[in-house]
Structures are given as C-alpha cells and as structure tokens.
N, C-alpha and C positions, 0 to 999 in steps of 0.2 A: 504493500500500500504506500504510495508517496504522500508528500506533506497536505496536499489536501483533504487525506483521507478518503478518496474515491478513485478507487481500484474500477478495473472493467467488471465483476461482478457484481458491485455498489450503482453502478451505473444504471445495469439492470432491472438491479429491484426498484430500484428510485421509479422509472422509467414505466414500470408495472404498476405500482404501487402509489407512491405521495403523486405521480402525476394526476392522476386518477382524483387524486382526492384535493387539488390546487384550484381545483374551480368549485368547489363548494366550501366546505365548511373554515380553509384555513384562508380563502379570499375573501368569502362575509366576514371575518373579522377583522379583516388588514382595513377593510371601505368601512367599516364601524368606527372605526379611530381617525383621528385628527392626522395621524401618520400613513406616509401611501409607501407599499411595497414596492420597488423602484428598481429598472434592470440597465443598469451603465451598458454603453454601448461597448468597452474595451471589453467588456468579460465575457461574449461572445464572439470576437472580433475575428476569430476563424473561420466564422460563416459571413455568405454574401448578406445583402438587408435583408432580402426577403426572406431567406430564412431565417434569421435571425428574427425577425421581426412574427413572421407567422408560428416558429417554438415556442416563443414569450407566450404569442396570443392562445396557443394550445395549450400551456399551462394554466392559463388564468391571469398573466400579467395586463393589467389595465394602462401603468404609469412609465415609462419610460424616457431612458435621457440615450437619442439616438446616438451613435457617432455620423458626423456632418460629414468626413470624405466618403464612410459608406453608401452615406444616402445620394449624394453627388454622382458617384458611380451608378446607382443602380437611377439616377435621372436621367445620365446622358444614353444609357440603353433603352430605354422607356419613356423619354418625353418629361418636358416642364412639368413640375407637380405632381408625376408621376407618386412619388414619396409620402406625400401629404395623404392623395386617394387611399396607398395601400394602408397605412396607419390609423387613417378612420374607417375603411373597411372592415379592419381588423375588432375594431373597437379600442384601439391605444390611442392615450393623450400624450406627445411627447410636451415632459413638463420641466426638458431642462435637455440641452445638447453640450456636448464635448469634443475636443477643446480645443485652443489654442496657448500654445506656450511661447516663452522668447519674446512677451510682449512687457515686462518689468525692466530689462537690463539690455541697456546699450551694448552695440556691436554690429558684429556682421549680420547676425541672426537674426535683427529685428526690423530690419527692413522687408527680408522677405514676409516672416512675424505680419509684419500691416498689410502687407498685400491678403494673406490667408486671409487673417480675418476680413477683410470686406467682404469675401465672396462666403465665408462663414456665417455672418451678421444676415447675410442676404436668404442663406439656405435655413440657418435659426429662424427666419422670420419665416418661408415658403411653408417650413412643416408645422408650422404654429410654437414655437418654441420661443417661451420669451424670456429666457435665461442664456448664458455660455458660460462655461467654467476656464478661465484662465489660471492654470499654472505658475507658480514661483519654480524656475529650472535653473533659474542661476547657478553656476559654478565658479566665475572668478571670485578674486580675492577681492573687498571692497572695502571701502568707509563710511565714516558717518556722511558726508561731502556726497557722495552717490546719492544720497535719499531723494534729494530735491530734483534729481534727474530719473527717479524712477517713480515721484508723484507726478513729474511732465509728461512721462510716458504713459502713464497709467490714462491721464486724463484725456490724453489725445487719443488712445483706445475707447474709452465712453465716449468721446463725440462721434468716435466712426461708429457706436452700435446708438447713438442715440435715434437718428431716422428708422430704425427697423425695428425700434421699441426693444430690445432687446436690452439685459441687462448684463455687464461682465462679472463675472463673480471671483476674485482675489480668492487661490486658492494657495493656503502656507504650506508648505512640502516640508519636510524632516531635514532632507540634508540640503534646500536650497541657502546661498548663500546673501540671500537679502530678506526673502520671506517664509521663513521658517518655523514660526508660530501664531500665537492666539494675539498675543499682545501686536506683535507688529503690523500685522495684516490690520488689525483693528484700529490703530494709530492712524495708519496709511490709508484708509478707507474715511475716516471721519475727515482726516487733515482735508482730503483732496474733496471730499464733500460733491461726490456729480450722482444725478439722481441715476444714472447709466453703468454705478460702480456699487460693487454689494459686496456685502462679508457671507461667505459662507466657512462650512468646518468637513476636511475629512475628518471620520475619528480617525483611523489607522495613523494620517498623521499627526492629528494631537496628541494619541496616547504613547506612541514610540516616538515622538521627537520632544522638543523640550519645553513644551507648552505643560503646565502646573493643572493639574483638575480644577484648582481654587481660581483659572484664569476665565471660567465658564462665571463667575460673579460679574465680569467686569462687562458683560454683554447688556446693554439694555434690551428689554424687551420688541420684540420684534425685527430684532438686527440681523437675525441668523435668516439666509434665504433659500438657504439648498442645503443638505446634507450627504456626502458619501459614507457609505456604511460595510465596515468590515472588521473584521476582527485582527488581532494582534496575533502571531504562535509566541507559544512560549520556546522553542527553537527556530530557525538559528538566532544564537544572539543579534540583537539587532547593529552591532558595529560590523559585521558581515553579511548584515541580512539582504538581499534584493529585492526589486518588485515584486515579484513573482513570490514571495511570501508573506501571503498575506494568507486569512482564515474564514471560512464562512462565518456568521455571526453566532458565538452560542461556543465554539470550539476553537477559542484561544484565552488568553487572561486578561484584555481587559473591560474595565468594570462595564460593559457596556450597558444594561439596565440603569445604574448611574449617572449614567452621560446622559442616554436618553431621557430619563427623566427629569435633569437641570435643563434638557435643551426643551421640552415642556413646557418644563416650570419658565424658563425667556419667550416660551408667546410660539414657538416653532409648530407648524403643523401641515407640514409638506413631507416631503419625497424623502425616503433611505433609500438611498441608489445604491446596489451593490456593485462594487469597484474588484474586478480580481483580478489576477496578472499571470496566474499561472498558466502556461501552455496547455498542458492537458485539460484544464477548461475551457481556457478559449477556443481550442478546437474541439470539445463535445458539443451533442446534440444540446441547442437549445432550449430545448422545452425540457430535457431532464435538470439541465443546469439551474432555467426558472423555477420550477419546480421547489427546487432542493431551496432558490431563494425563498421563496416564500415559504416553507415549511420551517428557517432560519429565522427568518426576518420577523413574522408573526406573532413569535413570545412576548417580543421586545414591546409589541406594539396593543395586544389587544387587552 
C-alpha cells in the first residue's frame, strides 16, 4: 500500500461500495451544512475535463474548482463555452478555479504570469467561476524592500480580474519565500485593500508550515473566501516532505475538526476543495477518487 493508502484492491471496493453510497446519504449531509464538499481540479488532473468532470458528477460531486488549462483544452476541441454546457449539464457549480502562480514576485516568470492570467480571468468568468486561486511560489532570497513591489504586483493582478468579476485569492504556501503564512498573506491583502484580492487558507499549508493555530484569531469575520482541504501525514517528515504528500482528510494528524470549526466560528461557509498531489491519484478513476472525497470530507462537515 503507498502513502495514500489506496492500493488497486482499495480502489475497488471504494468503486463498489462508498460510490454507491456518494449520492445519497453522505451528499445530503455535505448540502445540509454551510460547508460544500469540493473537488480541486489538480487531484484528478490525469484525466481529460470531461472525464474528470462526469467521475465527480457520478459520484455525487455538486461543487467544484475546475482546472482552467483543462477546460481550455477541452474548448478548443468542442467550441466556445463548450465547458460551461458540460458542467451544468452535469449538475456542477464551479465555485472556484485554479490557478495561476508567479504573479507575487518579480522576474522572468511574471510577465509570462500576466499574460496566463488574462486568458485565465476570461475562462474563470466563461465557466461561471468567480474566484482564482493564486499561489505564493517564490523561491529567491528576499527583503523586507520586496514587499512594496509584490503589493504593486499583487494589485495590478486584481485590476486585470476586476472586469471579469472575478476575484484573486492570495494563496501562503509553506516553503514560498515571500508568502508563506496566515499572518502575511493577511497583512498583504488588507494593506493593498482591492475588492478583486481575497484571503483565502490551504490547511495542509497552515498546519505544516509556520503559520501558529492561534493565527486563525486574527481573521475577522468573513475574511476567509475559499478553503483547500487536506490532511497533513504524519510521515515523511515535513523538511523532506513533497507535494505529492499530502492525506485524505481524517488520515493524517492535523487537528482538522479544529481548524474547521474556528474557520466556522470566522463566518466561512463555502467550499473544502480537496487539493492532492499524489500520482497514483491523479491518474485514478474519478469518480472512485470523488467518492473516497466525500466519504472524507463529510465528518468534518455534517
């Protein structure tokens, strides 16, 4: 069995079994709650949209944050809008898309960075998405002196999603080297103040990086606008941990009931996207993958 815990025989039963049961009783509880079961576009990213998109739907996934080149692709084979039809045919709301990075930190990268994004902004808006999740991917070494040239950036990002209503969501990564937590993303967001820039939180990286549980006080109400959701492993340790380990919700250690419940208690009552990175997910079937989320995701919530 690998770190996810789902072996080709898990797969199976999954497949037989909690599918079967995703569209009754563990989906009326997810739509009873203020919180919506939520399927990130990277953690099936081994399939084209449409399957990806019709798995979700055959499990019972109502809430999804597409991925935007996916949908891109599977437009320029199918016609304008093609994306939007298949995702309300389905019965899916996409209530949030992913993403664009290299838009904080001057460089090479970030001129290409604004070009994505417009045609981003433009696909967020096509499939009715009125969120995007931008990344902190920093890697150079910086200072305090940077700041004011990545609140410049930041806001010249919100004016290019402000026509397409769309809002950018500052997301603090673990090991990025400018926005890395609770506190500075939140600094960075109020300083720059555009109604087109928003705080949201993955847990995975608030609880493995160095963001304080006690930093979920400093939120005012209603500040949080998206949530990614996944769990921490208790191996590998996290100074060699990569993407790709990360946990379903419920089967690593951190407090996640906890978290959920403070981000509650701040007024949140949107989407747990589940975010995973591991290969052998991202290339299974869909609809066992959804599935296993909402059978996950559900405790947290009902």
């Amino acid at each position: 069995m690998n770190k996810s815990g789902l072996n080709r025989r898990a797969f199976m039963a999954l497949s037989a079994g909690v599918t079967a049961a995703a569209g009754t009783s563990s989906t009326r509880a997810a739509s009873d709650s203020k919180l919506l079961v939520c399927m990130h576009g990277i953690t099936s990213s081994g399939s084209d949209f449409r399957t990806c998109m019709e798995g979700w739907a055959r499990a019972g996934i109502r809430f999804a944050e597409p991925d935007l080149a996916s949908a891109r692709t599977f437009e320029e084979a199918n016609g304008q809008g093609s994306a939007r039809q298949l995702i309300d045919d389905l019965g899916i709301s996409a209530v949030s898309s992913t993403n664009c990075l290299f838009l904080d930190e001057n460089g090479p990268r970030r001129d290409n960075a604004i070009e994505e994004l417009k045609w981003k902004v433009a696909m967020a808006e096509s499939i009715g998405a009125d969120r995007l999740v931008i990344p902190s991917a920093a890697s150079a070494e910086h200072s305090m002196p940077d700041f004011s040239e990545v609140m410049d950036n930041l806001a010249e990002a919100a004016e290019i999603a402000r026509p397409h209503n769309v809002s950018l969501m500052l997301e603090f990564t673990r090991l990025s080297t400018l926005v890395s937590n609770l506190r500075t993303s939140l600094h960075l967001i109020r300083t720059i103040n555009h109604p087109n820039l928003r705080f949201m939180i993955d847990v995975y990286h608030f609880w493995a990086g160095t963001s304080k549980f006690e930093d979920l006080d400093l939120i005012e109400p209603g500040e949080i606008h998206h949530v990614h959701f996944a769990d921490t492993p208790s191996m590998p340790h996290l100074e060699v941990a990569e993407r790709k380990d990360r946990a379903f919700p419920g089967e690593g250690i951190a407090p996640l009931q906890k978290i959920v419940d403070k981000l509650v208690e701040k007024g949140y009552s949107g989407p747990l996207s589940l975010e995973l990175f591991d290969p052998e997910i991202q290339n299974s079937d869909p609809e066992v993958i959804a599935a296993r989320a909402i059978e996950t995701i559900t405790p947290f919530i009902s």
